[in-house]
C-alpha positions in Angstrom: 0.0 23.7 28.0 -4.0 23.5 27.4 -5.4 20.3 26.3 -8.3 20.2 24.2 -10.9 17.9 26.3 -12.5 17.0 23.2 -9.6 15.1 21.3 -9.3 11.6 21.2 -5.6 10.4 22.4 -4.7 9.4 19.2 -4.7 13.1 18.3 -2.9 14.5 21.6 -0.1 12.4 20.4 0.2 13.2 16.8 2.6 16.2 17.9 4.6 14.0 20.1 5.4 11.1 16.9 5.7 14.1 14.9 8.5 15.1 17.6 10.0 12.0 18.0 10.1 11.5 14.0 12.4 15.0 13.5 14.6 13.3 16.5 15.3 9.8 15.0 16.1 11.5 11.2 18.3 14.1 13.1 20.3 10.7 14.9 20.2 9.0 11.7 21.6 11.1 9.9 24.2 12.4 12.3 25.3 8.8 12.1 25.3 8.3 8.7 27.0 11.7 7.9 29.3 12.1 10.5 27.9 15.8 11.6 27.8 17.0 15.4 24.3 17.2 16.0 24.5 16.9 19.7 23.5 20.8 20.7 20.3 20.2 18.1 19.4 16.3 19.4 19.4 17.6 23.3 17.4 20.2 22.5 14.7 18.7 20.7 14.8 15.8 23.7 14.4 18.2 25.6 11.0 19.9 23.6 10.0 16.0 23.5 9.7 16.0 27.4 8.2 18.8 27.6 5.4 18.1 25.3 5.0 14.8 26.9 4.7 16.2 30.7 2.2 19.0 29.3 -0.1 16.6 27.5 -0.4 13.9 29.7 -0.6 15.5 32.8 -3.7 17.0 31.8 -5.6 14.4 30.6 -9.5 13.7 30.8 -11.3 10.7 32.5 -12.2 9.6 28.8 -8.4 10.3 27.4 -7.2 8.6 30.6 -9.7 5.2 29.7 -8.4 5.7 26.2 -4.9 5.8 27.2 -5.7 2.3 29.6 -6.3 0.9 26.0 -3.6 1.8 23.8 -2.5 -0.9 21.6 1.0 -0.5 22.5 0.6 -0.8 26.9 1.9 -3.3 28.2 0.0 -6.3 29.6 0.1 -9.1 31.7 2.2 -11.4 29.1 4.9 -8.7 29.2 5.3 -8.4 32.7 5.8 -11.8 33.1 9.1 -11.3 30.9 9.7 -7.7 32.5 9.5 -8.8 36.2 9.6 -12.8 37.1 12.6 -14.7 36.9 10.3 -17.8 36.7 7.7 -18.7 35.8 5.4 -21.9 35.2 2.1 -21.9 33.6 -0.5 -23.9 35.0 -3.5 -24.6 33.4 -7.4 -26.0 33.0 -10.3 -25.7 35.5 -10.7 -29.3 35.7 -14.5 -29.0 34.9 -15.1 -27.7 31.3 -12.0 -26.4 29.6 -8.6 -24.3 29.6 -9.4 -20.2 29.1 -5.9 -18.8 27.7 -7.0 -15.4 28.6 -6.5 -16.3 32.4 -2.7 -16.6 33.1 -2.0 -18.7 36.3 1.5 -20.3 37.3 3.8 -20.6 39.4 6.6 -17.2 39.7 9.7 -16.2 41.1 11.4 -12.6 42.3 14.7 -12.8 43.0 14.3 -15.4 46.6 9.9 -14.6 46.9 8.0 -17.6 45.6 4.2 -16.4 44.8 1.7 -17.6 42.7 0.9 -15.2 40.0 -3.1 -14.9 38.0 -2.9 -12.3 34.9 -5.7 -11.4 32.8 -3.9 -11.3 28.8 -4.8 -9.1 26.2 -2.7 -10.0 23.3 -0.4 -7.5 21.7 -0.8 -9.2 18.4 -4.2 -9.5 16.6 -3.5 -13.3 16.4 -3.0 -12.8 20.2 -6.1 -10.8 21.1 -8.0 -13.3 19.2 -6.6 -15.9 20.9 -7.2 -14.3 24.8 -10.7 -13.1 23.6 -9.2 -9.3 24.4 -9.0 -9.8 27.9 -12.7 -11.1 28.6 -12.8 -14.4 30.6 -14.7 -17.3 30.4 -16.3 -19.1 33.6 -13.2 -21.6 32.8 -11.0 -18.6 33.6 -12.4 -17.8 36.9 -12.7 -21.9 37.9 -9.3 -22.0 37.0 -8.1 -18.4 39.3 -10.1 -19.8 41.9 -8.8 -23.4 42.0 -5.4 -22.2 41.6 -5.4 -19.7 44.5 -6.5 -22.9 46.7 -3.2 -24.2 46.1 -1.4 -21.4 46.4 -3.2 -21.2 49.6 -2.1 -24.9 50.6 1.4 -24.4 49.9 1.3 -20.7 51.8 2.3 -18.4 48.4 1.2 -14.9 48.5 -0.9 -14.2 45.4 -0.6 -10.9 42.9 -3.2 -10.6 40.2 -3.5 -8.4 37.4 -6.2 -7.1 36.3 -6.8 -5.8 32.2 -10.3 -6.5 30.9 -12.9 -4.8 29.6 -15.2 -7.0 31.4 -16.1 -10.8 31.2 -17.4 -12.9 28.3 -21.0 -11.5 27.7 -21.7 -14.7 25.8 -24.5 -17.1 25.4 -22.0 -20.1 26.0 -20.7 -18.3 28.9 -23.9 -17.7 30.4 -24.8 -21.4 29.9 -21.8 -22.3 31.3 -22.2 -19.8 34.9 -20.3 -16.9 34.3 -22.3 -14.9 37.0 -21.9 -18.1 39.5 -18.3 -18.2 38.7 -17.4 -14.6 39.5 -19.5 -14.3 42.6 -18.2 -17.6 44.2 -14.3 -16.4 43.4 -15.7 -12.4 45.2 -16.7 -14.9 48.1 -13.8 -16.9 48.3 -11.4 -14.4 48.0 -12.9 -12.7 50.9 -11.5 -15.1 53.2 -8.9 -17.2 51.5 -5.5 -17.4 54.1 -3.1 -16.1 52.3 -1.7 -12.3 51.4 -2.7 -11.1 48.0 -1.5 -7.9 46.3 -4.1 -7.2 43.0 -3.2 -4.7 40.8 -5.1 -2.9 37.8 -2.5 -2.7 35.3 -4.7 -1.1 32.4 -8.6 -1.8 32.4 -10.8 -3.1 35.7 -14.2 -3.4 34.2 -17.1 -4.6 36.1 -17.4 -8.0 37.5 -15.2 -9.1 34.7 -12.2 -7.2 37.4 -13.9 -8.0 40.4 -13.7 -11.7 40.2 -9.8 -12.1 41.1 -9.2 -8.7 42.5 -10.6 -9.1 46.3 -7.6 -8.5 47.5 -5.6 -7.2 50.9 -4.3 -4.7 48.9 -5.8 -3.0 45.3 -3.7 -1.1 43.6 -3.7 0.5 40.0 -1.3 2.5 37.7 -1.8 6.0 37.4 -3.4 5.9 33.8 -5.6 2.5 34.3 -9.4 2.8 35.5 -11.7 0.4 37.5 -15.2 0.9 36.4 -18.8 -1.1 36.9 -19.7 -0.4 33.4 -17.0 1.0 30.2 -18.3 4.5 29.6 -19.7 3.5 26.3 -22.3 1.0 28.3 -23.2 3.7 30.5 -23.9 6.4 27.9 -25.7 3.8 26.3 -27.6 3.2 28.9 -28.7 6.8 30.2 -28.8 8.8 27.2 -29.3 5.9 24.2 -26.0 7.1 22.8 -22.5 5.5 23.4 -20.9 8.7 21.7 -21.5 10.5 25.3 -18.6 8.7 26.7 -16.7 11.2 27.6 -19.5 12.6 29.9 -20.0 9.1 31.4 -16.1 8.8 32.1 -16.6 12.0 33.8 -19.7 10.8 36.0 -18.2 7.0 36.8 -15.3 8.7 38.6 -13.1 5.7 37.6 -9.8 7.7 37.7 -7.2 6.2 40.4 -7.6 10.0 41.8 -11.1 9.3 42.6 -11.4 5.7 43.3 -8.8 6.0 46.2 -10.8 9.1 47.5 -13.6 6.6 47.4 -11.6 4.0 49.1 -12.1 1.5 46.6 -8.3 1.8 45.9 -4.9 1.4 48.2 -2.3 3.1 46.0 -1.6 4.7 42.7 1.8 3.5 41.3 3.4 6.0 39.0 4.4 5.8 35.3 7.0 6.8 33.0 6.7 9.7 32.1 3.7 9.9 28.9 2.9 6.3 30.1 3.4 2.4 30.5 3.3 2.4 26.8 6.3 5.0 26.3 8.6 2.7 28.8 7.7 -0.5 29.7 11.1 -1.7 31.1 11.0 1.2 33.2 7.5 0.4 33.8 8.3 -3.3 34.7 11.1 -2.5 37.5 8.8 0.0 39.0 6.5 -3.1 39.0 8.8 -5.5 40.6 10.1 -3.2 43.4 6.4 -2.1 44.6 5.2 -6.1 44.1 8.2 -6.9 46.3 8.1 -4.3 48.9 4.0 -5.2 49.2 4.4 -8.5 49.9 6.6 -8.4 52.2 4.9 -5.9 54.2 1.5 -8.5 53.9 3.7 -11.3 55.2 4.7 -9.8 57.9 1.6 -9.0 59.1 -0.5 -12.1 61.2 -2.9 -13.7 59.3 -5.8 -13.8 61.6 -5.0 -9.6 61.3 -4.7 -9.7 57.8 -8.1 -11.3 57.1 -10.1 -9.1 59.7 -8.6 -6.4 57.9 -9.5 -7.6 54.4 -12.7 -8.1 55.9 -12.9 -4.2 57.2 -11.6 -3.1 54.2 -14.4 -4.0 51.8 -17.0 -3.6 54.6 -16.1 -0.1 54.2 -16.3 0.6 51.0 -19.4 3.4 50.1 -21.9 5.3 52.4 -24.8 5.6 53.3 -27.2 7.9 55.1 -30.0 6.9 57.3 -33.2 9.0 57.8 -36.1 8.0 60.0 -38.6 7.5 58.0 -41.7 9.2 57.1 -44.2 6.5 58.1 -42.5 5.1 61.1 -45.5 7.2 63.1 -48.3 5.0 61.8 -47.0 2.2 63.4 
């Protein structure tokens, strides 16, 4: 099935609603009427899947960054319900203020106690306004950082998630040290004792992701991105025209694909077939099982091991070539 590179999500899926539409009339009114419609409904289930697998298996970079933004994919605040059976907020970064768009607390899995940091989205418009759409405040990374010190005095593995589309640009942000915050939380992260599991669950953008995602392992679902600038901001910066994000999102080679053949990520954890979106329950108990598996592997390893490899592992990261140089003769 060929996709058309230059549609926009919304429109790859029109076919699929359209799909889905014809199937949910077809079960109402078997129900309603009484009529065996079980040959028909199988077999446009059947077309459904189909579709689905065609379409999204063949997306873009810029459909797949579209597709880490759909209104409907779930986020942090769901898989708190999908996956914890506890959990206790705790909140502030005893300097300045609470920042509801940082989700810290205390969590449960069955009989593994960790301590859990979320960036929230908001699947509501009331919500979104309320978590600033994912974009932290300083008070958001204080709060990460201060809470993973006591998760590291009580000896709780951390697991992150990361969805934002960067941190708060503003003024009263800048004022109040976002830079300072982020880069003291990269640095403190880089050798805090205690196994942490990140994992990009839709958007990673720029030091807005970086600032609770050092991590001993990095992980990211199969459609979300990690990016040092949205493909807008770099097609605004290189050609004066945000519309070119496509051909950004083809240059940033912010695709899990690409960033684990970079080494920047650890694993890719599957979806549901068409996406998180399409499935989140399914979505959340693939979740649970990976966080739960992880962890346990990162506890059993030493810690003195663990950090020198956290250490290795972002040491690593990029290349770079060394050439003698041109001048060193005149001296």
């Amino acid at each position: 099935m060929a996709i058309d590179p230059a549609k926009s999500l919304k429109e790859l899926e029109t076919p699929i609603i359209e799909l889905e539409k014809r199937l949910n009339d077809l079960l109402e009114f078997s129900k309603r009427t009484g009529v065996n419609l079980d040959d028909k409904i199988r077999q446009l289930e059947d077309e459904i899947k189909f579709v689905v697998r065609g379409i999204y298996s063949k997306l873009t970079p810029w459909q797949r960054v579209q597709l880490a933004r759909h209104p409907n994919r779930p986020e942090t605040t769901d898989y708190i319900r999908l996956i914890f059976d506890d959990f206790i907020e705790l909140k502030g970064d005893r300097y300045f203020a609470d920042d509801p768009a940082c989700a810290c607390g205390l969590a449960k899995i069955g009989d593994l106690k960790l301590f859990l940091i979320g960036q929230r989205k908001g699947s509501t418009m009331e919500a979104r306004l309320k978590y600033n759409f994912g974009s932290m405040h300083p008070e958001g990374y204080r709060k990460a950082l201060r809470k993973m010190e006591i998760a590291e005095k009580f000896g709780l593995p951390v697991i992150s998630f990361v969805n934002t589309p960067g941190a708060y640009p503003g003024i009263g942000a800048e004022e109040r040290g976002q830079a300072w915050a982020i880069a003291e939380n990269i640095f403190e992260m880089s050798d805090i004792k205690i196994p942490h599991l990140s994992i990009i669950i839709g958007e990673g953008g720029s030091g807005g992701a970086l600032g609770i995602c050092v991590a001993d392992k990095l992980s990211i679902l199969e459609n979300a991105y990690l990016s040092v600038i949205s493909p807008e901001g770099c097609a605004a910066i290189l050609w004066k025209d945000s519309s070119k994000a496509d051909l950004a999102a083809n240059m940033l080679k912010l695709v899990p694909e690409e960033l684990r053949k970079l080494g920047i990520i650890d694993d890719i954890i599957q979806e549901p077939a068409g996406g998180a979106h399409r499935n989140p329950s399914k979505m959340g108990e693939i979740l649970k099982n990976y966080i739960v598996s992880t962890i346990k592997h990162l506890q059993s390893i030493p810690l003195d091991k663990l950090l020198e490899r956290r250490w290795e592992k972002y040491r690593n990261i990029g290349k770079f070539i060394e050439e003698e140089s041109a001048v060193a003769g005149l001296y």
